[in-house]
C-alpha positions as CSV (number, residue, x, y, z in Angstrom):
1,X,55.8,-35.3,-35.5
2,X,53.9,-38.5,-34.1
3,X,56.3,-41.0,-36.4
4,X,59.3,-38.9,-34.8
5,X,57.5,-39.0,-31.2
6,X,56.8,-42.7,-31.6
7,X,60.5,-43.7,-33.0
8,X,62.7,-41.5,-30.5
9,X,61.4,-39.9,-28.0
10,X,58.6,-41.9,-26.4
11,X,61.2,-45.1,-25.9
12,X,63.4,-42.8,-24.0
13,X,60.3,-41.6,-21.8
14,X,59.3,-45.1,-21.3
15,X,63.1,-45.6,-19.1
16,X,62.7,-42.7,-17.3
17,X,58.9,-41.5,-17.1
18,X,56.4,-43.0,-15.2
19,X,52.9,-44.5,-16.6
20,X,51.1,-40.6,-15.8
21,X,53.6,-38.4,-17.1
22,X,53.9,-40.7,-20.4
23,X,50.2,-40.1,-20.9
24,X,50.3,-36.3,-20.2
25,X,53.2,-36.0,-22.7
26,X,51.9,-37.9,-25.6
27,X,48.2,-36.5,-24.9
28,X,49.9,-33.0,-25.3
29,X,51.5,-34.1,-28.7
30,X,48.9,-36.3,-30.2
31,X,50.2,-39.6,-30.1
32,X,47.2,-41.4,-30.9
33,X,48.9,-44.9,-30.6
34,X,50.9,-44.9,-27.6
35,X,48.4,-43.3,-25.6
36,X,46.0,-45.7,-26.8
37,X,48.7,-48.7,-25.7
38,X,48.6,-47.0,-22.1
39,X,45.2,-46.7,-21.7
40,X,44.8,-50.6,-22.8
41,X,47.0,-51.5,-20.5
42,X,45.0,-50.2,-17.6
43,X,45.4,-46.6,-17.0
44,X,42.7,-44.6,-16.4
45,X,41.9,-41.7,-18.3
46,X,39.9,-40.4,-15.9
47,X,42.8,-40.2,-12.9
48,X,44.6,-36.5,-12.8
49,X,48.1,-35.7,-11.7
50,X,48.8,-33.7,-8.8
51,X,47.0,-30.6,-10.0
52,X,44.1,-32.4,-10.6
53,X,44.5,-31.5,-14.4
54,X,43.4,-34.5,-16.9
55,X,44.4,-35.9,-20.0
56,X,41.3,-34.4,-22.0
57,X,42.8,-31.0,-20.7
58,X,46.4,-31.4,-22.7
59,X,44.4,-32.9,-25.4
60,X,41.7,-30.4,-25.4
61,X,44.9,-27.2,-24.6
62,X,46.5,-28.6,-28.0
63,X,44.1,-29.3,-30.4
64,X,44.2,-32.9,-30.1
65,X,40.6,-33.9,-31.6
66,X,41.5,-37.5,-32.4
67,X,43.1,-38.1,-28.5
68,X,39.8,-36.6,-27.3
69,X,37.5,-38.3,-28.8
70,X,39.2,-41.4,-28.2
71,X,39.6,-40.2,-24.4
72,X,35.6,-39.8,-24.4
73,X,35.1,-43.3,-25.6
74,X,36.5,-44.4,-22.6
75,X,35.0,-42.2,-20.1
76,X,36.5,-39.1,-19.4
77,X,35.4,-36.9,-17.0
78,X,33.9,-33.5,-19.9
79,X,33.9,-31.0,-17.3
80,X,37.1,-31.9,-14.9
81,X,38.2,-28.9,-12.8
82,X,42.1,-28.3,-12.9
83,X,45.2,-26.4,-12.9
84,X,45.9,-22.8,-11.2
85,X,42.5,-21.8,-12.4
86,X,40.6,-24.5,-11.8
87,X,39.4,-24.7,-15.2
88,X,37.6,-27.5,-17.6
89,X,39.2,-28.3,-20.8
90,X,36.5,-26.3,-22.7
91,X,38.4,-23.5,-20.6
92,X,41.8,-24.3,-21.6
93,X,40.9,-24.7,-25.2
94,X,38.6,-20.8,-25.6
95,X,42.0,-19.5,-24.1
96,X,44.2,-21.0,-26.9
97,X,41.1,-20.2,-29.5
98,X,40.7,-23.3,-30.6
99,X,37.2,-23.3,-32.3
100,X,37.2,-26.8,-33.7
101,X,37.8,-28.3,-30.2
102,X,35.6,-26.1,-28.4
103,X,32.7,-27.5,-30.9
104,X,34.2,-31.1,-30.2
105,X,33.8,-30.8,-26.4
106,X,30.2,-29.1,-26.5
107,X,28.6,-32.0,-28.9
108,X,30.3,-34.4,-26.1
109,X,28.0,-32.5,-23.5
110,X,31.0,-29.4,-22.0
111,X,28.8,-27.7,-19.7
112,X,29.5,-24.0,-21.0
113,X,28.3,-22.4,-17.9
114,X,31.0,-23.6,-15.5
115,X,33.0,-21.4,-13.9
116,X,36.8,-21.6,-13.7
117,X,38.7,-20.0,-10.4
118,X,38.2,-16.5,-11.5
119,X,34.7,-16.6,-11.9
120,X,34.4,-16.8,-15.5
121,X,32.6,-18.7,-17.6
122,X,33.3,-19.7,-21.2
123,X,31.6,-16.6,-22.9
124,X,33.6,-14.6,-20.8
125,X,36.7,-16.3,-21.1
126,X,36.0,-16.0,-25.4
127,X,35.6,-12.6,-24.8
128,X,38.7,-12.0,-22.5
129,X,40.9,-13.4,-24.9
130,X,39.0,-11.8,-28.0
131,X,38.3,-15.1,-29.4
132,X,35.3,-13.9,-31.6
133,X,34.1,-16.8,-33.7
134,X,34.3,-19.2,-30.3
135,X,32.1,-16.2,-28.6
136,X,29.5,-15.9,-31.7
137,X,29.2,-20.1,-32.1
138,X,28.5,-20.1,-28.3
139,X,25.8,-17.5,-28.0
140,X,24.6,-19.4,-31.5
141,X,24.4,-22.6,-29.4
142,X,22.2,-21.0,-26.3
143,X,24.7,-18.5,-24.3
144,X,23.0,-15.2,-23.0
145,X,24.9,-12.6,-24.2
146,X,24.4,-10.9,-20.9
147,X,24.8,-14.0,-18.8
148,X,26.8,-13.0,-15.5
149,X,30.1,-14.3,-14.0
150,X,30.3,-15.5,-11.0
151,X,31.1,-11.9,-9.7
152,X,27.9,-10.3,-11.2
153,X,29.4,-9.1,-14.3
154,X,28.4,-9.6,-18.0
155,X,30.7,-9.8,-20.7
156,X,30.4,-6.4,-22.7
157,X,31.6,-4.8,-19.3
158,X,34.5,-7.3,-19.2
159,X,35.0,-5.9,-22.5
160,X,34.7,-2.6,-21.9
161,X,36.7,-2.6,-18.5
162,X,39.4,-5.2,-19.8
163,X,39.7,-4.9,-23.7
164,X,40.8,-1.6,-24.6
165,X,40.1,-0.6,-28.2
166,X,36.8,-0.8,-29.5
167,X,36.5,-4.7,-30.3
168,X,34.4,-6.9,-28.6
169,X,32.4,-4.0,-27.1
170,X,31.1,-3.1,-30.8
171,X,30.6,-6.8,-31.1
172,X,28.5,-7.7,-28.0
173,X,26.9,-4.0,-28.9
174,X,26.0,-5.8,-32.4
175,X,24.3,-9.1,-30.5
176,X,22.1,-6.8,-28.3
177,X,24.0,-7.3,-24.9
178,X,22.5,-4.7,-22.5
179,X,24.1,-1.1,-22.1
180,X,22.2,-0.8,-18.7
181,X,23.5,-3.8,-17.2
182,X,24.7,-3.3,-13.4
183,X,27.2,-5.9,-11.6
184,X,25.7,-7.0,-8.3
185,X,28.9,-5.4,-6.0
186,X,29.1,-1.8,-7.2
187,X,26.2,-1.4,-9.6
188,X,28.7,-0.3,-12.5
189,X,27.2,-0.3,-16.2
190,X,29.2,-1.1,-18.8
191,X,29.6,2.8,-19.3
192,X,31.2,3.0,-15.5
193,X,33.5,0.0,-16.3
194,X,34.6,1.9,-19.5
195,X,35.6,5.0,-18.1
196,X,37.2,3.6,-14.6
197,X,39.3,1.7,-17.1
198,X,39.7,4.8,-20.0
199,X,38.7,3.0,-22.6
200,X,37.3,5.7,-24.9
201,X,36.4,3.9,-27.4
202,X,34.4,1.5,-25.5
203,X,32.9,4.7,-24.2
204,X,31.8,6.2,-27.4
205,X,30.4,2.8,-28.6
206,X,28.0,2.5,-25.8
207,X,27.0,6.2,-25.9
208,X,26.2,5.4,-29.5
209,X,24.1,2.4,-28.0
210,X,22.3,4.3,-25.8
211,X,24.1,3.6,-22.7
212,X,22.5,6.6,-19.9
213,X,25.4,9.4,-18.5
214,X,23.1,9.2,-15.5
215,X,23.2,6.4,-14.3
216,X,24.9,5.7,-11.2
217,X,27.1,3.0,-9.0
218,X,26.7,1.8,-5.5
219,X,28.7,4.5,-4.2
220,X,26.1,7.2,-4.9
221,X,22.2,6.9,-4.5
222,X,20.7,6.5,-7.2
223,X,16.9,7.1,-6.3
224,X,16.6,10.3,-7.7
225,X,18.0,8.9,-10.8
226,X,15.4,6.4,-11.3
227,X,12.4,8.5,-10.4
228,X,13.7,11.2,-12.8
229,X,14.1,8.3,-15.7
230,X,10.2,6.8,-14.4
231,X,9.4,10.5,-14.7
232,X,10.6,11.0,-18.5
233,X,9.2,7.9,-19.6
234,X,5.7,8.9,-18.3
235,X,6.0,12.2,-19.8
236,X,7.2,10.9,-23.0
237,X,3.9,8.5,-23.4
238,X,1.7,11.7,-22.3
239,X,3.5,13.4,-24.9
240,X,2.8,10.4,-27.5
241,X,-0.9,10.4,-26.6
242,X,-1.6,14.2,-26.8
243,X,-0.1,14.6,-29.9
244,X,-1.9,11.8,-31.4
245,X,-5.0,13.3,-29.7
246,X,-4.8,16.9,-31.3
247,X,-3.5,15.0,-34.9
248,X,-7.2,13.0,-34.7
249,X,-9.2,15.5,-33.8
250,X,-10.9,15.9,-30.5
251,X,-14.7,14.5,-31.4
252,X,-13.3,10.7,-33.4
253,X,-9.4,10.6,-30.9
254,X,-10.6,8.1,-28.8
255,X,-11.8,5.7,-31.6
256,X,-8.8,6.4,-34.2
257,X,-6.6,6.1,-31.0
258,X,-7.4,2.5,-30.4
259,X,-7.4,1.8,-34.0
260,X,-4.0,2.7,-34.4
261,X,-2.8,1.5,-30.6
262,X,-3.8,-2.1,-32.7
263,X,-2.2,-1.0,-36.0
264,X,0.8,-0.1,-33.6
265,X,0.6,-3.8,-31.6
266,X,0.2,-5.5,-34.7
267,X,3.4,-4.0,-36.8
268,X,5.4,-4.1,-33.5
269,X,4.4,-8.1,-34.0
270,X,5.8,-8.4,-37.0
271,X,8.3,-6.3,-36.8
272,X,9.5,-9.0,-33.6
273,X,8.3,-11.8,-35.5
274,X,11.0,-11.2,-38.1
275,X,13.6,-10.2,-35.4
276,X,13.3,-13.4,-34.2
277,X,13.3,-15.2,-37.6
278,X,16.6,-13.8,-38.5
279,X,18.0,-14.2,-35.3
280,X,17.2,-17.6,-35.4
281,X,18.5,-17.9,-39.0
282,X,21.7,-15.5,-37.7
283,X,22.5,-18.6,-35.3
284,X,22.0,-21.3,-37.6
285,X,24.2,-20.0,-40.1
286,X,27.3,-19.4,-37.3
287,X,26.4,-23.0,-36.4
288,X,27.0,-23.8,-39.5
289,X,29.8,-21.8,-40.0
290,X,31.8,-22.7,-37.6
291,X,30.7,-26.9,-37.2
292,X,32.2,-26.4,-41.1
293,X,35.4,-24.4,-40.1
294,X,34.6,-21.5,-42.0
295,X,34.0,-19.2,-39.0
296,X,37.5,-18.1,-39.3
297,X,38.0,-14.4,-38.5
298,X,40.6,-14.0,-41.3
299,X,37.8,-15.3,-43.6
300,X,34.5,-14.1,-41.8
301,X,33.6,-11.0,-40.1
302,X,32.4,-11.3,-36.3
303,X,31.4,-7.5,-36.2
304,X,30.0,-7.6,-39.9
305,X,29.0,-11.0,-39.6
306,X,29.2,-11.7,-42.8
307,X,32.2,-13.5,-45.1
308,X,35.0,-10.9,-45.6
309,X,36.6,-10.8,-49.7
310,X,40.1,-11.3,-49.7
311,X,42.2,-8.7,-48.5
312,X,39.8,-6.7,-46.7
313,X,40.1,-6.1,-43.3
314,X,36.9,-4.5,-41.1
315,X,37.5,-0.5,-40.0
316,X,35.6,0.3,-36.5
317,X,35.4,4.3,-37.3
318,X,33.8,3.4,-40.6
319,X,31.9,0.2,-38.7
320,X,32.4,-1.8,-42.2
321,X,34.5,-4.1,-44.2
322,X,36.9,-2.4,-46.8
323,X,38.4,-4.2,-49.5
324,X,42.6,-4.0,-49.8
325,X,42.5,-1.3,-46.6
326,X,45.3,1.1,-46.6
327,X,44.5,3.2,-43.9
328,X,41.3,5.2,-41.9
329,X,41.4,8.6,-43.4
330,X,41.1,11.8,-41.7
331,X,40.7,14.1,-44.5
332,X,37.4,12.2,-45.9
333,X,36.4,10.4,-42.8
334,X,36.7,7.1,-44.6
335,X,38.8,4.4,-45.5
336,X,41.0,4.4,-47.9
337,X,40.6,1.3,-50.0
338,X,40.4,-0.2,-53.6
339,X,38.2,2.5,-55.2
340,X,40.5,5.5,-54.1
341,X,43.7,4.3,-52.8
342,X,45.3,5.3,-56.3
343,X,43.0,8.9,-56.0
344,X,44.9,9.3,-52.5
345,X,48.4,8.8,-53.4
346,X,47.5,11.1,-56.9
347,X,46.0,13.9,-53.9
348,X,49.1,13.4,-52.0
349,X,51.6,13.9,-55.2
350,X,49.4,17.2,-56.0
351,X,49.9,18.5,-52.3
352,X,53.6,18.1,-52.8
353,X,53.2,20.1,-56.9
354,X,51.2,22.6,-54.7
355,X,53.8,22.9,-51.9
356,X,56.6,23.3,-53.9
357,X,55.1,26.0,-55.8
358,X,54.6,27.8,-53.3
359,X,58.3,27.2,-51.9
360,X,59.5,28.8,-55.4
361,X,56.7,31.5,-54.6
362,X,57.6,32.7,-51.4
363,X,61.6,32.5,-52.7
364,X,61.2,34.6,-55.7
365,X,59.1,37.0,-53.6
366,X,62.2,37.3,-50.8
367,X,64.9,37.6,-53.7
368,X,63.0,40.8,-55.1
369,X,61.5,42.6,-52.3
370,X,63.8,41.4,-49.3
371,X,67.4,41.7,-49.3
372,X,68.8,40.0,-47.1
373,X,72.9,40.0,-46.3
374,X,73.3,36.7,-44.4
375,X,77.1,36.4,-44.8
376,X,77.4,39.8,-43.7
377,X,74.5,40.6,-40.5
378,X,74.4,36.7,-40.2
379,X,70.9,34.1,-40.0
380,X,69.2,36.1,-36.9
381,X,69.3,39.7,-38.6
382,X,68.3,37.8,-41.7
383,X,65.6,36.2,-40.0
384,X,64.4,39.3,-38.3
385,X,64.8,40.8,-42.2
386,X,61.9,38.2,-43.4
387,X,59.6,39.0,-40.5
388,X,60.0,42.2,-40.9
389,X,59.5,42.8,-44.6
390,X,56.4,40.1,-45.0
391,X,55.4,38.5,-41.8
392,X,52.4,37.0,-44.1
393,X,54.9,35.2,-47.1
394,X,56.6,33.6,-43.9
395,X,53.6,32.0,-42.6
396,X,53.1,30.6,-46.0
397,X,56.4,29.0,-46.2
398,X,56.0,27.5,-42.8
399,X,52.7,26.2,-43.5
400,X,53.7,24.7,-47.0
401,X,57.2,23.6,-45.8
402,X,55.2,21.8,-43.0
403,X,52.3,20.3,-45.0
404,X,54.6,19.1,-47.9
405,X,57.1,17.7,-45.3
406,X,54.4,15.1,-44.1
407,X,53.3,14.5,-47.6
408,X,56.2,13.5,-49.0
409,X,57.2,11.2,-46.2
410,X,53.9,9.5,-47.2
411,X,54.0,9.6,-50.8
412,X,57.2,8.3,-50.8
413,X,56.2,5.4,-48.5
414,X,53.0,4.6,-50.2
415,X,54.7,4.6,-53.4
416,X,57.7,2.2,-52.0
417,X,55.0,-0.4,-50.7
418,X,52.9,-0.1,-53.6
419,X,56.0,-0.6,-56.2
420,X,58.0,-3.1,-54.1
421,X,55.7,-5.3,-52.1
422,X,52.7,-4.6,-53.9
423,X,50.6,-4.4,-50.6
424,X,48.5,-1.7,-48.4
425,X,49.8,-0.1,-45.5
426,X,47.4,-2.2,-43.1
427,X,48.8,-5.3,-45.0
428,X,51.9,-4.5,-44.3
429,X,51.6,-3.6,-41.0
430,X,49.8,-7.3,-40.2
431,X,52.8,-9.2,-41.8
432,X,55.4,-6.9,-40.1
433,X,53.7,-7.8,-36.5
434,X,53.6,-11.3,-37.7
435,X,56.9,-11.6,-38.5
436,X,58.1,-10.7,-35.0
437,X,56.3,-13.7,-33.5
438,X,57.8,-16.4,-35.9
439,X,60.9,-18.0,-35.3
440,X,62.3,-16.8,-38.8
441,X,62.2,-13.9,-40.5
442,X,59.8,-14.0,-43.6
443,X,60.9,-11.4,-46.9
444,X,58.0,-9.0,-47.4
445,X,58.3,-9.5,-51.5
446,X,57.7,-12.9,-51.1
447,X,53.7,-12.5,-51.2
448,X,51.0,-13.4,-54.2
449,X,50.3,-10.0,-54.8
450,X,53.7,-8.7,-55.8
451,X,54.3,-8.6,-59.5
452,X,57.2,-6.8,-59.9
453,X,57.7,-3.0,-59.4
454,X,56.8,-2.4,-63.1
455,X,53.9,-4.7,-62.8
456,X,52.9,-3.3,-59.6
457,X,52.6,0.4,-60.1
458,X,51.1,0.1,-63.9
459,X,48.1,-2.3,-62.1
460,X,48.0,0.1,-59.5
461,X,47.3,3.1,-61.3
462,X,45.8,1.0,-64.2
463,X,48.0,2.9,-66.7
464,X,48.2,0.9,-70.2
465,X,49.7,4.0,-72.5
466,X,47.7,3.5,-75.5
467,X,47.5,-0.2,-75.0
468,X,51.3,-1.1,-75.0
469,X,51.0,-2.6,-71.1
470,X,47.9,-4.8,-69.8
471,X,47.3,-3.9,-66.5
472,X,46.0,-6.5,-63.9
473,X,42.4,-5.4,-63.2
474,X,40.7,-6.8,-60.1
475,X,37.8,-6.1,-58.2
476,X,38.9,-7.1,-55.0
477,X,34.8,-6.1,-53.5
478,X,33.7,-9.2,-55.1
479,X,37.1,-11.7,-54.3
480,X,36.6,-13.6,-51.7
481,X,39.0,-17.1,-50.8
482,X,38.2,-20.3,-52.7
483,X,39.5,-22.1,-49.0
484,X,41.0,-21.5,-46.0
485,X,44.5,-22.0,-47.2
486,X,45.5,-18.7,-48.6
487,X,48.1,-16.6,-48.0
488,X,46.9,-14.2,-45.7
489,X,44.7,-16.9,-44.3
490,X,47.8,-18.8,-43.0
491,X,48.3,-18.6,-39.3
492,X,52.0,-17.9,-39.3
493,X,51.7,-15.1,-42.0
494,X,49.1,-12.8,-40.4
């Protein structure tokens, strides 16, 4: 792109551009050299165009680490304000999700508690766009998690007003940001921003947390719903003390009382003492992470925080990380995944056995004990004919012909993805919404774990028929990526 830039287009811009808009265009392509010429020649980097946006914000909106530090060698202004949103380029670049530049601009000394037009500030604006790793590295370099905007309101209620779905609420749940929060204009909790916006499950999340159906906004007083919380809290320690009064004994309470009120204040130390040692490791290992462009979300989980194995993807019902996920599974309340994706399709080929027995049932039952003269009466008499002899074998046959109906729709689909793509239904899914965003169409087949449809369903099922096939056998629990160029790592794949 640069030799291409440098050899055709940037001649043609020098006839008909000015000295500024040369600069702007080659700082939003990366053209290292030419923008170096300009800059030599006497152009400051520091002067904006007419919306007071700078070259280290096209550099910093494109990924352009080589153009910004070379911008910052000459003095570049870190924390410009620009644009429609009167943003920094630390702004520009959280929106795009560009982690490598983010931690470019903050070792250059990016001031991450600016504001942009709106109000927000750069954990909000990584939280906004549900950039995760750019949110965890910033709260890993100092951010409060519950640090307000300039409107009074913390991230996990942007979250929970904004995001709908359960991610980043479970996230900023998972790095302590407060459930009780309240915004300084109507007093709403995360739990009032949740439900104004219907976001149920950012609602059942921070019920899970702990987040109080009490409490209340501006628009109601909430007095009474104060004293009665002072009032529970009081009666809860009375409650503590008398039991451990009548446990003790009445004559020795006091003494054993204050021995264990130490015992108590000491493991609560250590308890905090620890909480705070792997918190402070927790950081330095996100730092490290990401400053080593590992903290990739395709590669390491923000909600598990911990490094994902390859083709696993992290289910929010089942709050984990399931290796080669098909689906979230009503019938166990699980995932379905390595260890019993081949047990599910095998319970979905039985419910069709079982349905179709029934079918034959219910039809051999009719053609003995129910007559029925459809050519003659026609389908309504010989409909009325089947209620009328067994109401009961005609629920059955609905209830089967519905229930096998729905099976073997998704039999037949697992075993067409499983035999021709050799890939999950959540895999499939992922490079399905992909492939609408690329400019050419991508063939489904053509991924690293199709074998071949032979290949594919003998792994699958592990079948080797008295040793005449070898089955691939892989633990994909313990297979994690050797790199970040993989095939589901890719950015234009998934």
């Amino acid at each position: 792109m640069d030799q291409v830039l440098s050899g055709v287009l940037v001649p043609l811009l020098w006839k008909h551009f000015n000295e500024q808009d040369q600069c702007l265009f080659l700082s939003r392509f990366g053209v290292l050299e030419r923008c170096k010429e300009l800059v030599e020649a006497g152009y400051d980097v520091r002067q904006p165009d007419k919306e007071n946006v700078s070259l280290l914000h096209w550099a910093a909106i494109n990924n352009r680490t080589e153009v910004v530090k070379y911008y910052m060698s000459k003095g570049a202004v870190i924390d410009q304000l620009g644009g429609d949103l009167n943003s920094t380029p630390l702004h520009w670049a959280i929106r795009q999700g560009h982690l490598s530049m983010v931690i470019q601009l903050l070792r250059y000394g990016a001031d991450p508690s600016v504001s942009d037009g709106e109000g927000y500030r750069s954990l909000h604006l990584a939280i906004l766009f549900q950039h995760m790793p750019i949110a965890a590295y910033l709260m890993a370099k100092g951010q409060e998690v519950d640090f307000p905007d300039s409107n009074g309101q913390t991230p996990l209620m942007l979250a929970a007003q904004k995001i709908i779905g359960p991610e980043p609420t479970n996230f900023l749940v998972k790095c302590n940001a407060s459930v009780s929060a309240v915004d300084k204009v109507n007093r709403n909790s995360p739990l009032h921003c949740a439900v104004l916006a219907g976001n149920v499950d950012a609602a059942h999340i921070l019920l899970e947390a702990g987040a109080s159906v009490d409490s209340e906004n501006a628009n109601v007083c909430t007095q009474f719903t104060f004293s009665a919380a002072l009032l529970g809290s009081v009666g809860a320690i009375a409650d503590f003390n008398s039991e451990s009064w009548l446990l003790k004994g009445l004559l020795l309470g006091a003494v054993i009382a204050v021995i264990n009120l130490s015992a108590f204040e000491m493991a609560t130390g250590f308890i905090c003492f620890y909480e705070l040692l792997a918190i402070f490791c927790l950081k330095q290992n996100v730092v490290l992470l990401a400053e080593a462009g590992c903290l990739d979300p395709r590669i390491f989980c923000t909600s598990c925080m911990m490094k994902k194995p390859m083709r696993a993807n992290h289910c929010f019902s089942c709050d984990a990380c399931v290796a080669k996920q098909d689906h979230h599974s009503i019938w166990i309340n699980g995932c379905i995944g390595a260890r019993n994706h081949h047990y599910f399709v095998l319970f979905l080929f039985s419910l069709c056995l079982i349905g179709a027995w029934m079918f034959y049932g219910c039809l051999v039952y009719w053609s003995k004990h129910c007559p029925l003269h459809y050519q003659e009466e026609g389908m309504w008499s010989a409909l009325s004919a089947l209620v009328g002899c067994s109401s009961w074998v005609l629920g059955i046959f609905c209830l089967a012909f519905f229930h096998t109906s729905w099976a073997s729709i998704l039999l037949a689909l697992q075993l067409y993805q499983i035999a021709f793509y050799g890939l999950t239904t959540a895999e499939r899914a992922n490079l399905m919404l992909r492939q609408r965003k690329l400019p050419q169409t991508i063939s489904l087949r053509q991924n690293p774990y199709n074998l071949g449809v032979v290949r594919n369903l003998l792994s699958f099922f592990q079948l080797r028929f008295c040793g005449l096939f070898k089955p691939v056998v892989v633990d994909w629990t313990k297979q994690y990526p050797p790199g970040r160029e993989h095939m589901f790592s890719h950015p234009d794949i998934v």
